[in-house]
MITORTOR-367148 format. One record per residue (C-alpha): residue in three letters; x negated, y negated, z. Coordinates in steps of 0.2 Angstrom, whole numbers, padded with zeros to 4 digits, always signed. Layout:
N
ALAXYZ/...
//
This chain:
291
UNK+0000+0000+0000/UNK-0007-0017-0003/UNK-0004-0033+0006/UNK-0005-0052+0000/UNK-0002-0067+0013/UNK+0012-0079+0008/UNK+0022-0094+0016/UNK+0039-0089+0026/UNK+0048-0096+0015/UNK+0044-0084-0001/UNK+0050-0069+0011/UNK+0065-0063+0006/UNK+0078-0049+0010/UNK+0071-0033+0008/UNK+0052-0039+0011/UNK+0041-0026+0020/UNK+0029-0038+0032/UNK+0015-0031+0042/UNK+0013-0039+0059/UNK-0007-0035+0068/UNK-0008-0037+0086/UNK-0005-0054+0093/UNK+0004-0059+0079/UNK+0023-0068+0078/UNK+0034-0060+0069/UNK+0040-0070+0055/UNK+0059-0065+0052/UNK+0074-0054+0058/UNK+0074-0038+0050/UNK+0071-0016+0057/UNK+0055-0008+0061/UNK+0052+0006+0046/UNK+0034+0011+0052/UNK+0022+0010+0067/UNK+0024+0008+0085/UNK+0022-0008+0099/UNK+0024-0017+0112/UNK+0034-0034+0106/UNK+0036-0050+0119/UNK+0053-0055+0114/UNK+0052-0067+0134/UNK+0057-0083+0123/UNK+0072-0076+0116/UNK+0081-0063+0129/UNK+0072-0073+0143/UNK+0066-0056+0150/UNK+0046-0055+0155/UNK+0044-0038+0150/UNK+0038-0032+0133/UNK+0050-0022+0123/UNK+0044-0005+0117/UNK+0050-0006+0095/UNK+0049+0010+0084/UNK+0054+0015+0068/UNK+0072+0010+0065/UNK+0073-0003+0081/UNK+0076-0022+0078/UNK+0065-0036+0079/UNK+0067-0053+0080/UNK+0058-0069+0070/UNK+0046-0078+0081/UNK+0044-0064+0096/UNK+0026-0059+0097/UNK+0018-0042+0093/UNK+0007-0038+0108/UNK-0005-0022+0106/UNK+0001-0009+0091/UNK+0004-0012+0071/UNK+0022-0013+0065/UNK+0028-0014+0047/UNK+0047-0020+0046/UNK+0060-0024+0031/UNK+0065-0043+0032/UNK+0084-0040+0034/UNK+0088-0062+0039/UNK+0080-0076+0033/UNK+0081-0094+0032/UNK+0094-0102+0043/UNK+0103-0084+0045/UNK+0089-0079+0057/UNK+0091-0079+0077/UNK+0081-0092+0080/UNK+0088-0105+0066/UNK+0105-0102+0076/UNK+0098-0106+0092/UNK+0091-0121+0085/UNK+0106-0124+0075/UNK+0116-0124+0093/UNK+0104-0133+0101/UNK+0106-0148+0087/UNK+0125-0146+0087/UNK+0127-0148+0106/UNK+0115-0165+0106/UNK+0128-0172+0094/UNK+0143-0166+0104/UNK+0155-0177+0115/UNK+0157-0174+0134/UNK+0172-0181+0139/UNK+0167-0194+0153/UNK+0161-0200+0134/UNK+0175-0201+0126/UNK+0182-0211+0141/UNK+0170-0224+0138/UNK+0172-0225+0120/UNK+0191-0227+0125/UNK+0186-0241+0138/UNK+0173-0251+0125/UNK+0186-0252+0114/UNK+0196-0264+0124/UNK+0180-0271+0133/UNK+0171-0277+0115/UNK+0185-0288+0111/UNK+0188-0295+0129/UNK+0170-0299+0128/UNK+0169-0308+0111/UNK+0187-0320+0115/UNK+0176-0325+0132/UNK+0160-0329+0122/UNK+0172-0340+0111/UNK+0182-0345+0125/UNK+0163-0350+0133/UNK+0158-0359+0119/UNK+0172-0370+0117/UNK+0173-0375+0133/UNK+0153-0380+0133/UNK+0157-0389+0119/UNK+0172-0398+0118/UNK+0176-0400+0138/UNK+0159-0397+0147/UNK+0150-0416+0151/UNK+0135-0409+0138/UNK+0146-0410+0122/UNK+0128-0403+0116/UNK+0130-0388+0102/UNK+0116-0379+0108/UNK+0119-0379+0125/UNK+0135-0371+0120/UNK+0128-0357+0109/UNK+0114-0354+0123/UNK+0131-0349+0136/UNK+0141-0341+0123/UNK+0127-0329+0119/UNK+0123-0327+0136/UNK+0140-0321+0137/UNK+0137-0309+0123/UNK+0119-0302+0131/UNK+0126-0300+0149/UNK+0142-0293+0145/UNK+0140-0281+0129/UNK+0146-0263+0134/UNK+0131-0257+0123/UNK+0125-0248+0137/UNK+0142-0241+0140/UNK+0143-0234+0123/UNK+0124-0228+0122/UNK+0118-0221+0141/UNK+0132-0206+0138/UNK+0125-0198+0121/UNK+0108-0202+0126/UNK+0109-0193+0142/UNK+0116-0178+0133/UNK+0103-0178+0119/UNK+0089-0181+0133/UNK+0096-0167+0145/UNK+0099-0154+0130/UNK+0082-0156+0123/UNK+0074-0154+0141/UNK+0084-0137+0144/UNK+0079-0132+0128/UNK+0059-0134+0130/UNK+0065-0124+0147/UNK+0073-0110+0140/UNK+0089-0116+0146/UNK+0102-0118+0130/UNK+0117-0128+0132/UNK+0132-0124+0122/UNK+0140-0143+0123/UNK+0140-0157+0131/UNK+0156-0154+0139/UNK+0146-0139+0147/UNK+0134-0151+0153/UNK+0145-0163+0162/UNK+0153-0147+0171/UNK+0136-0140+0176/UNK+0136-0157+0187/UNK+0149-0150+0198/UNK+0143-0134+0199/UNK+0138-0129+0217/UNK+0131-0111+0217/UNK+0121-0101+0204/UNK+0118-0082+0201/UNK+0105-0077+0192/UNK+0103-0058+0184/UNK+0086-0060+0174/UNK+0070-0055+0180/UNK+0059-0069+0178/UNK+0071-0084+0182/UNK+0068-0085+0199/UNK+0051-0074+0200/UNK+0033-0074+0191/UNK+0040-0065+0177/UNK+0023-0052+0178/UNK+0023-0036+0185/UNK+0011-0034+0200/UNK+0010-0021+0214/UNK+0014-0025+0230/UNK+0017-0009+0240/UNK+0014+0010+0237/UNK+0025+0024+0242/UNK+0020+0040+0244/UNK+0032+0054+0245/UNK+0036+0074+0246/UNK+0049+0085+0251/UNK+0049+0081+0271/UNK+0045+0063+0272/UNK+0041+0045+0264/UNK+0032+0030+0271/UNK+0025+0015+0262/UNK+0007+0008+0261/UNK+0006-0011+0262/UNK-0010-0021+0255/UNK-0019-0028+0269/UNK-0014-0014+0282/UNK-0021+0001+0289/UNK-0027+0017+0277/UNK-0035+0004+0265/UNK-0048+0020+0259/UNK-0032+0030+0255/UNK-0025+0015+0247/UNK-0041+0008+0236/UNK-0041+0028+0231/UNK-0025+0029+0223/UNK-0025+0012+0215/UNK-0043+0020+0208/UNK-0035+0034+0202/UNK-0021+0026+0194/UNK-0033+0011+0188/UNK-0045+0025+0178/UNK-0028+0033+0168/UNK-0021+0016+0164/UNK-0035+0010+0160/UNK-0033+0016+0142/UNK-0014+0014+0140/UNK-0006-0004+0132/UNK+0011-0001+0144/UNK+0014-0017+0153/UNK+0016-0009+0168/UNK-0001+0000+0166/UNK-0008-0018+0166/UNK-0003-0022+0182/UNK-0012-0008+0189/UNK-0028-0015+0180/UNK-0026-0031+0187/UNK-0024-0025+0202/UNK-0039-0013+0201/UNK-0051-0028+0195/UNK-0043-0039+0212/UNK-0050-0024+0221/UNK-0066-0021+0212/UNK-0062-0005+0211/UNK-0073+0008+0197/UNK-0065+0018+0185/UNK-0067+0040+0184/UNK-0073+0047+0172/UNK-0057+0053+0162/UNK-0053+0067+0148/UNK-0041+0075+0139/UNK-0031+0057+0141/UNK-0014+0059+0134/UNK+0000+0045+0131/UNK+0019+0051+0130/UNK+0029+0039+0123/UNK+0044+0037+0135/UNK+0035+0046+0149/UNK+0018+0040+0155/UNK+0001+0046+0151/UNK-0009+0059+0158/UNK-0027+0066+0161/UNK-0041+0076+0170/UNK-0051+0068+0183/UNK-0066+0075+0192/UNK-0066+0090+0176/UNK-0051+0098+0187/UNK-0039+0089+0196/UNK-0025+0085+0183/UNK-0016+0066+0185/UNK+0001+0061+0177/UNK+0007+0044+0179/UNK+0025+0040+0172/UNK+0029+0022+0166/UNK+0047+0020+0168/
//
């Protein structure tokens, strides 16, 4: 098979693209050949690589993290994901909140009360006032005009909505309108079911439980039985070592916090789905399972 590099914009439906690690992918479309690990965090929010194989969706813009994927563009253009979240996003900065509304209602009354005072201003400057001076009349009357424009009215609104969807949407956080918006200001509780919103958004290991068939008890960094602890991490450390699983990364990092050497390891196997396994020490067998 050969390859050629071209623009996004010359993809079309039914385009096989190859994506190398550490590449974004460049449009919506299925898997139809290799294996990865693809960070899809700025889309579904959730920290957590997503294992894609032959016949699994991808998304344009989520980036590939470790394995080589070839995958037929299926969207393009504005039909993609992400062009609709963009679209949304664009569509709720232009919407109307109804505290907006109300002061479109209320500057309709309040433009032309203000333009029969300025006129009112300027007569009076110069036909009653002791003056009778032209521009001391103009000078009132569009100080009238400057103090009392309901500009502000008719602009702080829809610039508050385009400022405060634009912010959410650097965050992650889309907003559907801006009647949405103005609710979210009466909103006194929040729940939150995503792993990453109110956490680091990384896995890590924190404790260690070690069980059998008549009891359980957990091992807590910074406690007693640090040998026993170190040497589990270490055993763990040298399998994961080799394996791309995001949760086989934490165990590195942890590992490396520790200082901790890897085993001599053979026979390594990884099983997709399962975990990986190997033989420490020429004898003792090890199996981790990434769930």
């Amino acid at each position: 098979m050969q390859t050629k590099k071209i623009s996004i914009d010359q993809i079309k439906i039914g385009d096989l693209i190859l994506v190398k690690p550490g590449e974004k992918i460049a449009t919506d479309g299925v898997v139809v050949e290799g294996e990865s690990w693809v960070d899809e965090s700025m889309i579904t929010g959730e920290p957590m690589p997503v294992f894609k194989k032959k016949g699994d969706k991808v998304i344009g813009g989520t980036i590939n993290k470790e394995g080589m994927l070839i995958f037929k563009a299926q969207k393009i253009g504005g039909e993609t994901l992400l062009s609709q979240i963009i679209k949304l996003v664009k569509e709720a900065q232009g919407s109307k909140a109804p505290i907006q509304r109300l002061a479109d209602i209320v500057s309709s009354y309040f433009v032309p009360a203000v333009l029969i005072l300025a006129i009112v201003t300027f007569v009076f400057w110069y036909f009653f006032a002791p003056s009778n001076n032209l521009i001391t009349a103009m000078l009132n009357a569009i100080s009238v005009l400057i103090i009392a424009c309901p500009c502000a009215m008719g602009l702080a609104t829809p610039t508050a909505v385009m400022v405060g969807t634009g912010i959410g949407a650097q965050n992650g956080i889309l907003i559907k309108d801006a009647s949405s918006l103005e609710l979210l200001g009466k909103v006194k509780a929040l729940v939150f079911d995503k792993t990453g919103t109110l956490t680091y958004g990384q896995p890590d290991i924190l404790d260690i439980l070690i069980k059998n068939q008549n009891s359980k008890f957990t091992l807590r960094f910074g406690g007693q039985n640090q040998k026993l602890k170190s040497k589990i991490i270490q055993l763990a450390y040298s399998l994961e070592n080799f394996s791309q699983h995001p949760i086989a990364q934490a165990v590195v990092k942890k590992a490396k916090e520790l200082k901790l050497k890897v085993f001599q390891v053979s026979k390594f196997k990884s099983i997709t789905g399962f975990g990986v396994t190997g033989v420490i020490f020429g004898k003792k067998n090890i199996m981790l399972a990434n769930c």
